[in-house]
C-alpha positions in Angstrom: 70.7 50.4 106.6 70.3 53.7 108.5 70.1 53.3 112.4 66.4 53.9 113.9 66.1 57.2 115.7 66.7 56.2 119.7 63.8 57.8 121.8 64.9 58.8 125.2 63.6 57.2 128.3 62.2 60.2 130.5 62.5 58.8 134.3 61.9 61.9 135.3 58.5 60.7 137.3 60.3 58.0 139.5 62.4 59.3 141.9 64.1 56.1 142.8 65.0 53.4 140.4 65.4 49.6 141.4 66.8 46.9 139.7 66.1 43.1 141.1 68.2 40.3 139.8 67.1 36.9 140.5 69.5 33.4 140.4 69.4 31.3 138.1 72.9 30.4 136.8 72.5 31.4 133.0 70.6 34.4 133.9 73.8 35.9 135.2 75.2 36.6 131.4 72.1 38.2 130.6 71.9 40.2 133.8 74.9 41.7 132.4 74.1 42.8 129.3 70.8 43.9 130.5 72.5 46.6 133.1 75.0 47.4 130.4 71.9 48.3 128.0 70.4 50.2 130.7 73.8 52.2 131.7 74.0 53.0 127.9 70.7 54.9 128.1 72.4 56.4 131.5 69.8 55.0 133.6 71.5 53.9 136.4 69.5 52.6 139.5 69.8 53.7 142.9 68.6 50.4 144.4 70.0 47.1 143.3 69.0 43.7 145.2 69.6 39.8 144.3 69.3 36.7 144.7 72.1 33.9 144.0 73.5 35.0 141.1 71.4 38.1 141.0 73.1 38.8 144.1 76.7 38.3 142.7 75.9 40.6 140.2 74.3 43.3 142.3 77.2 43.3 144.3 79.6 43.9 141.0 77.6 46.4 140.1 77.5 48.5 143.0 80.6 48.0 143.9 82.1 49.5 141.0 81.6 53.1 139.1 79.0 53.1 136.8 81.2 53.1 133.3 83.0 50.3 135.0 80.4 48.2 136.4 79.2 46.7 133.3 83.0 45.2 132.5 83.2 44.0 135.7 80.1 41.9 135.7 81.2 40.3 132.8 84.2 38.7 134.4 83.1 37.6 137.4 86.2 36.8 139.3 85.7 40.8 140.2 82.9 40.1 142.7 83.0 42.8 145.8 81.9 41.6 149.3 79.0 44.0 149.6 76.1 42.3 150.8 73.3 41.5 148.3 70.9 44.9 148.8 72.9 47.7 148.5 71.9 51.6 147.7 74.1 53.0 144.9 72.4 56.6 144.7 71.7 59.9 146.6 
C-alpha cells in the first residue's frame, strides 16, 4: 500500500518551541517516542521542562545532540544531571 503524502509542519510563526513532559511512570516510554516523532519532522524545541519522569527525560534530551537524543531517552541509564528546565536553542 503506497505511503500517504507527509505534509510539512510550517513553525515558521512561533519563534520559540516548548515541550513539557509530565511524570507519570509509563508516560516516560511514550515521551520518548513522542520527541523521536517530533525530531523526525526536525522540530526540535528550544525549551524543554519536566516533571518526575518528564524531568528525567527533559534532561536526556537536552543533554544530548538532537540525532542522539531520541536513543538516549530510550535507555535510561543515560540520564545527564542538567536540572529539569533547560534551554536547548539560540
Amino acid at each position: 500500500m503506497p505511503r500517504a503524502k507527509q505534509r510539512r509542519i510550517d513553525l515558521s510563526p512561533y519563534p520559540l518551541v516548548a515541550l513539557v513532559l509530565q511524570g507519570g511512570g509509563a508516560l516516560g516510554a511514550y515521551q520518548a517516542g513522542a520527541y523521536e516523532a517530533l525530531a523526525s519532522e526536525n522540530i526540535h524545541p528550544n525549551w524543554i521542562a519536566g516533571i518526575s519522569i518528564g524531568a528525567i527525560n527533559a534532561a536526556i534530551i537536552a543533554g544530548n545532540a538532537p540525532r542522539n537524543a531520541s536513543k538516549s531517552s530510550a535507555d535510561s541509564g543515560n540520564a545527564s544531571p542538567r536540572p529539569s528546565i533547560c534551554r536547548t536553542g539560540p
